[in-house]
C-alpha positions in Angstrom: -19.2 -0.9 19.5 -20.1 2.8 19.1 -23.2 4.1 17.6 -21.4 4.5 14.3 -19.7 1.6 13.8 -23.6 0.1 14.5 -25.0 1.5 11.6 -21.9 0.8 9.3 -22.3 -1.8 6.3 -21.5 -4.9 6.8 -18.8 -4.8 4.3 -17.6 -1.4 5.5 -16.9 -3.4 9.0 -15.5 -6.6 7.3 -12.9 -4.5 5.1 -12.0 -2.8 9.1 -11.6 -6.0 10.4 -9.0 -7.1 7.3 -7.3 -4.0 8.0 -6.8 -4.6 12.0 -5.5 -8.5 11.3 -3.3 -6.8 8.4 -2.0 -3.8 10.7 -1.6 -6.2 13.5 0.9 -8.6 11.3 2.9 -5.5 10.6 3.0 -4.4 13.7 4.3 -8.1 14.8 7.5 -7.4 12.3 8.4 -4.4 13.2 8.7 -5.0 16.6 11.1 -8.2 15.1 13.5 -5.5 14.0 16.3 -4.4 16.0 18.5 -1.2 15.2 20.4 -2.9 12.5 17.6 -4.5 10.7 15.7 -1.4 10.6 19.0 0.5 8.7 18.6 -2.0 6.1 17.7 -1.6 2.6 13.8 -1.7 2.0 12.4 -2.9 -1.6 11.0 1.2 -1.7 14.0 2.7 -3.9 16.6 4.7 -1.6 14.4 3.8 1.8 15.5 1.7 4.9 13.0 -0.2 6.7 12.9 2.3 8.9 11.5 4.9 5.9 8.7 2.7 5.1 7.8 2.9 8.7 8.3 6.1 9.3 5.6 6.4 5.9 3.4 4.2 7.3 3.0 6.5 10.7 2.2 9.3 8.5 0.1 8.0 5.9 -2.1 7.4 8.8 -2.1 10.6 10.5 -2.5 11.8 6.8 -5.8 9.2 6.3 -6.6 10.9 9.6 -7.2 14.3 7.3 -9.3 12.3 4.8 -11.8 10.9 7.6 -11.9 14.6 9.0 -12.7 15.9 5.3 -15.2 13.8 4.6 -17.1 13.8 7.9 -17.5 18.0 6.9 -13.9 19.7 8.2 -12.1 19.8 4.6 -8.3 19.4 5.8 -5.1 18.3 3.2 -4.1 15.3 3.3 -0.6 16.8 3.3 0.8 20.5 3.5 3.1 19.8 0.6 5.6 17.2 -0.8 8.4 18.3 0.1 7.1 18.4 4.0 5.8 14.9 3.8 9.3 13.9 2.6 10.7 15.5 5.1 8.2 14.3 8.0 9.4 11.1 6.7 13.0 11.9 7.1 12.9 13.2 10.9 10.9 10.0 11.9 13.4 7.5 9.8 15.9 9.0 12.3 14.3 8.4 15.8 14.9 5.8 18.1 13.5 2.2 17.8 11.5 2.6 20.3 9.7 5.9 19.1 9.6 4.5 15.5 7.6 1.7 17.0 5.7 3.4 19.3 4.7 6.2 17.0 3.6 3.3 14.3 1.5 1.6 16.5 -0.4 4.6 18.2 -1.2 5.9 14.6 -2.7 3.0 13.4 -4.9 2.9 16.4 -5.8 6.0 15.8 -6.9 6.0 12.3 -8.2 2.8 13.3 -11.0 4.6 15.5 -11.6 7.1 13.4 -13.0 4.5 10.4 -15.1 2.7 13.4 -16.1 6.2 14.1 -17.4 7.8 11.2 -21.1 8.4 10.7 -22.7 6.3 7.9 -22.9 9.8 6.1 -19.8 11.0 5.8 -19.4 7.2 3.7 -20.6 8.8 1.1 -18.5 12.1 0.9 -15.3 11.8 -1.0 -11.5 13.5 -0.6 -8.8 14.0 -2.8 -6.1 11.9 -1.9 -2.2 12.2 -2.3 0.0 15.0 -3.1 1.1 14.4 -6.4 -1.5 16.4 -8.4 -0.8 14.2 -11.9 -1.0 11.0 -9.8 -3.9 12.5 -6.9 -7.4 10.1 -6.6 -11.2 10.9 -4.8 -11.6 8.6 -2.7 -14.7 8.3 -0.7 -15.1 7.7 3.0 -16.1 3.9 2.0 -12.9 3.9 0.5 -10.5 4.8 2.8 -10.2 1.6 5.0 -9.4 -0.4 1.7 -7.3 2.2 0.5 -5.5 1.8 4.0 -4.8 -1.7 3.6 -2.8 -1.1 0.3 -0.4 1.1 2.2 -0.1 -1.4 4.7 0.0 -4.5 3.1 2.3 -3.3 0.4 4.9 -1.8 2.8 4.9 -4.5 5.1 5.9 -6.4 1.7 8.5 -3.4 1.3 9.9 -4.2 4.5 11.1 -7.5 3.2 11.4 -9.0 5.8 10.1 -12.5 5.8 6.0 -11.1 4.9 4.9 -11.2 0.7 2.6 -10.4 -1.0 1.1 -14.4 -0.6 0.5 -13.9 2.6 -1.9 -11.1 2.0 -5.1 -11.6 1.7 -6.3 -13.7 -1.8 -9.1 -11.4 -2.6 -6.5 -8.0 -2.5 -3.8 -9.9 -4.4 -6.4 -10.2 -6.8 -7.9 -6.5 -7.1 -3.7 -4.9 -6.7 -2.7 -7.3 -9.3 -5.7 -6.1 -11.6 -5.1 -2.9 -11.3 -1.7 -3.1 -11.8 -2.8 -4.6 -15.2 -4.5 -1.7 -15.9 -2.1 0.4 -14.9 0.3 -1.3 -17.7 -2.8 -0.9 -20.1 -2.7 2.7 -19.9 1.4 3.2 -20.1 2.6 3.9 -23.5 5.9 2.1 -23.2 4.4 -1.1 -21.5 7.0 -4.0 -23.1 5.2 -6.9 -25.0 4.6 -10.1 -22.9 2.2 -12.2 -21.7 1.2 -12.6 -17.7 0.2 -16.1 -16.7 -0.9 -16.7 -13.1 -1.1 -19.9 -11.4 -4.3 -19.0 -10.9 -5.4 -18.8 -14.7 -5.3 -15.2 -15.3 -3.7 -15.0 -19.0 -3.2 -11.0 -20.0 -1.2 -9.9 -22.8 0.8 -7.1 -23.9 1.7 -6.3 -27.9 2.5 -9.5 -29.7 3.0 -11.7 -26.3 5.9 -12.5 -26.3 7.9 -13.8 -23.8 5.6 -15.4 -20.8 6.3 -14.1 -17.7 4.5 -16.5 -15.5 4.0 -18.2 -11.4 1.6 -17.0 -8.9 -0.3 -14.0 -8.8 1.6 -12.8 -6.1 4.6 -13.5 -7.3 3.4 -11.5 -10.4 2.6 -8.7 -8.3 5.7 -8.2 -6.8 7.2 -8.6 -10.1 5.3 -5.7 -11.6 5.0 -3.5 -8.9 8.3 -3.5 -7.2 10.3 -5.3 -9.7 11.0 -8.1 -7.9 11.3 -11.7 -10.4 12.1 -13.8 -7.6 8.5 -15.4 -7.7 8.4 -15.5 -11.3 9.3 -18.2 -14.3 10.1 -16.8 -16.8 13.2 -16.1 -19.9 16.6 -15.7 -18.4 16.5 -13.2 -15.9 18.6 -11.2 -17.6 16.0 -10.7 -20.7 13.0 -10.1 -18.8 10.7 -7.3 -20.1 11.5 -3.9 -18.8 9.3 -2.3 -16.3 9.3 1.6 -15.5 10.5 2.3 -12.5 7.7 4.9 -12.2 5.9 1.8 -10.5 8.2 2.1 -7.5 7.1 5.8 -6.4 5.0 6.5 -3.4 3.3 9.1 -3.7 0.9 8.8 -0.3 
């Protein structure tokens, strides 16, 4: 343990912890995926698996930027959009073995820098992603949970064989929140009602129809338009989701 990762809180270290046994599980599928597997479609619009990996390498070099701008050396999380599409372009096209290789030695690195950072840059925020209508502050306390997101929701992108109920309960339930927000905030959310196994009841205009089953299933439903976890009516007369959900924008 370094000096820094000493005086961390305790929920600091517990939310680095979730995000090692999370990067781990991803790292344990990707290294399931052989040349074909990784040319296949992802659930990210016009990605192959190996896209979202290729992201996932450089959203953590990227994080890498937040941690140095919040522990005093202000750096961009990216140098522009179109260069962080095309970062992700070049790496989609390298061998297996670099794809995995890169993926793995990126998350350790941004890995150590979290356990690294002094308890005082925890408090220090940076702006993060490079869309500037969709762009956030996050703080240095943030970032590992912010992390996870990426993680977590592209391993689900890989689709291959990991969802969103086998993340962790207690970030189901914060991602599916806020994608309830999210919906509260759109002006063209359809009317419905979201009913989780788990008794969350939320409803848009006059409720109708249910779209219900667990939250995860929900999730994936509303996030990556996915019904395959859902009850609900005929799949064919589901309410219609923008598909602005799907973009990626870190």
């Amino acid at each position: 343990m370094t000096d820094a990762t000493a005086q961390q809180p305790a929920a600091f270290l517990a939310e680095l912890q979730l995000l090692r046994r999370e990067t781990d599980r991803l790292l344990d599928t990707g290294g399931r995926l052989d040349d074909a597997a990784l040319q296949a479609p992802s659930l990210c619009r016009g990605w192959t698996r190996a896209h979202v990996l290729s992201h996932i390498t450089r959203n953590a070099r990227a994080m890498g930027n937040l941690v140095a701008t919040v522990e005093g050396t202000p750096t961009p999380m990216y140098p522009s959009r179109a260069e962080r599409d095309a970062d992700i372009e070049r790496g989609a096209g390298a061998t297996r073995q670099t794809l995995l290789e890169e993926l793995r030695t990126s998350a350790e690195e941004l890995g150590a820098a979290f356990a690294g950072m002094p308890p005082a840059a925890l408090a220090q925020s940076a702006q993060a992603g490079n869309d500037p209508a969709a762009m956030t502050r996050l703080t240095g306390a943030d970032l590992p949970a912010h992390r996870l997101r990426e993680v977590v929701w592209h391993h689900v992108d890989l689709d291959a064989g990991y969802t969103f109920a086998d993340a962790p309960e207690a970030a189901v339930r914060r991602w599916f929140e806020e994608a309830v927000a999210d919906l509260r905030q759109s002006p063209d959310v359809p009317a419905m009602t979201l009913r989780t196994d788990e008794r969350d009841v939320v409803a848009f205009g006059d409720g109708r129809p249910t779209v219900s089953g667990p939250r995860a299933g929900l999730l994936l439903w509303l996030v990556r338009d996915r019904p395959d976890q859902v009850a609900a009516p005929p799949r064919d007369q589901l309410p219609h989701l923008s598909p602005d959900h799907q973009e990626d924008n870190t």
